[in-house]
N, C-alpha and C positions, 0 to 999 in steps of 0.2 A: 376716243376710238370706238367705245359701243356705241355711241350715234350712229355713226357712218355707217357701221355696219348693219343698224335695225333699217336705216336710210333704204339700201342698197341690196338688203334681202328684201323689202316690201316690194321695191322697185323690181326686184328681179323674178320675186313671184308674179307681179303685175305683167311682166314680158310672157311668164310659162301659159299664166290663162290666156293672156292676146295671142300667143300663137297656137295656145289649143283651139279658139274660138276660129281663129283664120282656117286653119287647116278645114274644119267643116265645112267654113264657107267655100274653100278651095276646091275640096272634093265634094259636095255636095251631101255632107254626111247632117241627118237629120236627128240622130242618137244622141242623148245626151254626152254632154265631154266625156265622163268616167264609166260608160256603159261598157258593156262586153265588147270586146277585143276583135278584130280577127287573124286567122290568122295566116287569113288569105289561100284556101286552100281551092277555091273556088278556080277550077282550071280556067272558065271562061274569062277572070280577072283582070283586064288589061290598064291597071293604073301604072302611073308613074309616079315614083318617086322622088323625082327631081324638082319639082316643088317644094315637097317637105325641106329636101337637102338645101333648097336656098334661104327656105326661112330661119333656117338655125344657122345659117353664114351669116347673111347679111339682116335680115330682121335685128338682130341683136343690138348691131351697130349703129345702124338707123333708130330704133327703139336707146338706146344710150345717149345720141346726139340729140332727141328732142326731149330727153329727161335732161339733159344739161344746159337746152338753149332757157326749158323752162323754169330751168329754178333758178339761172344766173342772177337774178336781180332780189330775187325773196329770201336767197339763204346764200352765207357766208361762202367764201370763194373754196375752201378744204372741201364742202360737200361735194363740189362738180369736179376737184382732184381726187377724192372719192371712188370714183363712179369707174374706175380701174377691177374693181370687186364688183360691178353688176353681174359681169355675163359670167366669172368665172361660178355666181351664186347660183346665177340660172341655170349653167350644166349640174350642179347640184342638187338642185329641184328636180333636173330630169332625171336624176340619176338617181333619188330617191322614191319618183315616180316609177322608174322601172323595175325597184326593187319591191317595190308596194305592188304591182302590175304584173309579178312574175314572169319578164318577157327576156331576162338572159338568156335562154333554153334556146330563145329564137331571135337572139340578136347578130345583126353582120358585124361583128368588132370593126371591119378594116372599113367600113361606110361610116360607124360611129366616130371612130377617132379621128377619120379625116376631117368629118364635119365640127368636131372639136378644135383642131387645131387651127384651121384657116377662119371658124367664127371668134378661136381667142387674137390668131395676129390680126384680123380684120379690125374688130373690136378697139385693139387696146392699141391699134395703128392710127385711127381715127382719133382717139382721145390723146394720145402723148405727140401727135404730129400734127393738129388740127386743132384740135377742141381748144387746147390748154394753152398752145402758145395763143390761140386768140386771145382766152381767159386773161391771160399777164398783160397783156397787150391794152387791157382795158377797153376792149372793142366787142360789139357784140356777136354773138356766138350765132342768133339766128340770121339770115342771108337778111344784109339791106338791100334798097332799093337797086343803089349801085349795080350790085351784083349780077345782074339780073344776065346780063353780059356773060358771064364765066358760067352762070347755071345753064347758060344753053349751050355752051360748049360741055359741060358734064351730061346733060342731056344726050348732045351729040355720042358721047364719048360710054356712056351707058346703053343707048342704044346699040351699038359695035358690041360691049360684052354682052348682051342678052343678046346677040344674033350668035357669038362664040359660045355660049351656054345651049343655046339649042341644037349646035352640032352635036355637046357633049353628052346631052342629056340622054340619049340613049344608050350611054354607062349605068345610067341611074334609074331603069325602070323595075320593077317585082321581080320579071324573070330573071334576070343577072343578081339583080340583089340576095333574092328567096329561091331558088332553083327548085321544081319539085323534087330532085334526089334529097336535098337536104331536108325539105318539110316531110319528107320521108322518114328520114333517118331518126326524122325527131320524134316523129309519132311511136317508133319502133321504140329507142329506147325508153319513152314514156311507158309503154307496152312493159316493157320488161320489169322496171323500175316496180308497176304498179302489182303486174302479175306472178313477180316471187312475194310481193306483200299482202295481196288478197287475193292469189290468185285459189288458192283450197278452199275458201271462205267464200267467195264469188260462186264457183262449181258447186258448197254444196248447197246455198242458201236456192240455187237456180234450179235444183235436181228435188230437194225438199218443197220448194213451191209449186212446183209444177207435177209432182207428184205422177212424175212417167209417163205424162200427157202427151209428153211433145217429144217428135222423135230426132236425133243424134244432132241432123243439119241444123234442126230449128234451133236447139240448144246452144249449136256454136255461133248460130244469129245473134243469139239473147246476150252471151258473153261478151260477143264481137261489140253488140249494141252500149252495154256497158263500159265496157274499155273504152268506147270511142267518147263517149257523156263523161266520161270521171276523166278524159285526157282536157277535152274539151273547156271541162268546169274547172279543172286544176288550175289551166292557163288563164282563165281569166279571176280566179279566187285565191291565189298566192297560199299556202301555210300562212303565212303572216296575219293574211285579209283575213282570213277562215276565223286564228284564235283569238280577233280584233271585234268578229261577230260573233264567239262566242259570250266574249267579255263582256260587250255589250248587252246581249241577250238576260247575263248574269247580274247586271248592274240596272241596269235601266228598260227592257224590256220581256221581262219576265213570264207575266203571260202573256203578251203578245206572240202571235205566225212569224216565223223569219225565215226566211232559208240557209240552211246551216248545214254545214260537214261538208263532204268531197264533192258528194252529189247533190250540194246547195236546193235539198229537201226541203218545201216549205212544209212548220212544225212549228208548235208552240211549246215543247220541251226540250229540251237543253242534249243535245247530243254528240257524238264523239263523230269521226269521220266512218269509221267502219257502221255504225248504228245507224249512218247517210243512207250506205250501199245496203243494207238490211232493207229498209223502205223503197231504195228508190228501184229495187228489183220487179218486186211486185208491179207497179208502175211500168213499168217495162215490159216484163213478161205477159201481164192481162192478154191484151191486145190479142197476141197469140193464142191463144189460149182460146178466145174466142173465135179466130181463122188464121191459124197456122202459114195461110200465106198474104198477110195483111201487108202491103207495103211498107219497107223501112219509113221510109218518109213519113209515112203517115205516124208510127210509134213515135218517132222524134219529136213532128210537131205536137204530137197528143203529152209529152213529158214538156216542151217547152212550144208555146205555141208564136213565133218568129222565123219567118222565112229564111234571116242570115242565120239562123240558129242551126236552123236544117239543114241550110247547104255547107256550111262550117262540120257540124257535127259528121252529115252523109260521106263526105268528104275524108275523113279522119276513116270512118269506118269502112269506106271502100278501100283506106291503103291496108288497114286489117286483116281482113279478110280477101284480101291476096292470095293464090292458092297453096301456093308453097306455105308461104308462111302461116298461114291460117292450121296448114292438116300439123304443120311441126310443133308449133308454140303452143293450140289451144285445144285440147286431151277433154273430153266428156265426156259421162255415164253413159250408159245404153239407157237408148229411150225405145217408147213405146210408141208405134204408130195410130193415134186412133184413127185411121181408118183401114 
C-alpha cells in the first residue's frame, strides 16, 4: 500500500507544479511560481478567474487519464487502480500550499469547495467509469486508431461545453469572487489584529525617530505606511514561513543578509518580528524626513523597489487611511511643523 501512495503523491505533486506553471502561462505571469502573492487590490484588475476554476476541475482528470494510459504497460495493473488518490493528494498539496501561503484570510470557501467537489466526482468518474473497466477489459487505455470516430464526436461535444462555460464564466471573475468590500474588511481586521499588538510600540518608535520633525498628518502617513507593509508582508510571509526563515537563518545561514520578521527586513542578524518593525521604520520614515511631501509611492518603491509591490501595498494603504477610519483607529503625538 506504501507504493501506491509514494506512486500517487509524486504523481499528484507533478499535477500541483503543471498547473502552477500553466496558470503563468495562462495569465501571462512572469514571477517566479512561489513569488509574492497578490492580493489583487489593484482596482484597475480585470482578470478572471475562470480559468483557474477549470484547471482544478478538469486538469486533474485529464492529467490522471494520461498518468494511467502511461504506465498501463510498465507497471502492474493495482498502480493505475491506484490512481483513485491522485487528485484527492493533489487538493492536499493545495491545501498545504495555502497554509504555507497564508491565504485563508482571503480565501472564497464557497468557490474552493465547489472546485473540490466537481474536480473529485470528475476525477474519480473518469477512472471507475472509463479508465478501469478498460483496464479489466485488457484493452488499451490510450485512444486507437479506431477511435478516432468517437474522439470527434467528444470533440463535438466539448466544443458545446466550453461554449456553456463561457456563458458561465462571468460567475467566476475577481469582482464577484473578491468584492472590494470584502478585500476591505480584510485589510481592517488585519489593522486591528496588528495595532492592539504594536500598535504603542509602532507610535513610539515613529515619535522617538523622528524626534518632532514631522508634523501630526505626516506621522499618521508614516503609521498608515507601516500597517499597510506589515499587512502586505504578513500575507505573503505566513508566521509559519517567517519561523521557517528564522530557522534557517539559525542553522545554515548565519552570517549571511536575509530578510526576516514581519517586515521581512533584509539583515544578517537573527531577529524577532517586532525588532523587523524597529528597522523597517526608519526606512520608511527617512524619506519624510527629508520632504515631508514626498509621494507615497515613491517611499514604497524606495522600501521594495517592484511596481506590483507598490500598487499592492498603495492599495492596502489607501483603504487605511480612509478618513473616518484613519482619524478614529490611528491616535498620534503632537508634532512639530518644521516649517
Amino acid at each position: 500500500m506504501l507504493k501506491y501512495i509514494l506512486f500517487n503523491a509524486i504523481s499528484a505533486l507533478g499535477l500541483f507544479f503543471l498547473n502552477g506553471q500553466l496558470g503563468k502561462l495562462q495569465y501571462g505571469i512572469s514571477e517566479p511560481l512561489f513569488a509574492y502573492g497578490r492580493f489583487t487590490f489593484d482596482p484597475s484588475d480585470e482578470q478572471s478567474f475562470s480559468g483557474n476554476f477549470f484547471q482544478k476541475i478538469v486538469n486533474p482528470a485529464v492529467y490522471m487519464a494520461v498518468i494511467a494510459a502511461s504506465v498501463q504497460y510498465f507497471l502492474p495493473a493495482p498502480y493505475v487502480e491506484s490512481l483513485w488518490l491522485l487528485v484527492p493528494l493533489f487538493w492536499a498539496f493545495r491545501l498545504l500550499h495555502m497554509i504555507w501561503r497564508n491565504v485563508f484570510i482571503f480565501l472564497n470557501l464557497k468557490y474552493e469547495v465547489t472546485a473540490f467537489f466537481l474536480s473529485i466526482l470528475l476525477s474519480e468518474g473518469v477512472l471507475f467509469y472509463i479508465i478501469l473497466p478498460v483496464l479489466h477489459q485488457e484493452e488499451s487505455i490510450w485512444i486507437p486508431p479506431t477511435a478516432l470516430r468517437d474522439a470527434l464526436w467528444y470533440a463535438i461535444l466539448a466544443y458545446i461545453a466550453k461554449t456553456l462555460w463561457e456563458i458561465m464564466r462571468q460567475s467566476f471573475d475577481g469582482a464577484n469572487l473578491y468584492p472590494y468590500e470584502r478585500r476591505r474588511m480584510i485589510v481592517i481586521k488585519r489593522y486591528a489584529k496588528f495595532s492592539q499588538k504594536y500598535g504603542d510600540y509602532i507610535r513610539e518608535i515613529v515619535s522617538s525617530y523622528s524626534n518632532g520633525a514631522l508634523i501630526a498628518e505626516v506621522q499618521k502617513e508614516v503609521i498608515s505606511l507601516v500597517y499597510a507593509i506589515m499587512i502586505y508582508e504578513d500575507y505573503n510571509r505566513s508566521k509559519i514561513m517567517r519561523t521557517v526563515e528564522r530557522m534557517v537563518k539559525t542553522l545554515f545561514m548565519r552570517h549571511r543578509t536575509m530578510s526576516l520578521g514581519i517586515m521581512q527586513v533584509r539583515t544578517n542578524q537573527l531577529i524577532s518580528d517586532k525588532e523587523s518593525i524597529k528597522l523597517a521604520i526608519p526606512l520608511i520614515i527617512d524619506p519624510f524626513l527629508t520632504d515631508i511631501y514626498v509621494p507615497i509611492h515613491a517611499v514604497i518603491f524606495q522600501y521594495n523597489p517592484s511596481n506590483e509591490y507598490v500598487t499592492e501595498v498603495s492599495a492596502i494603504y489607501d483603504m487605511l487611511t480612509e478618513k473616518l477610519f484613519l482619524e478614529r483607529d490611528i491616535p498620534v503625538g503632537n508634532g512639530i511643523d518644521k516649517t
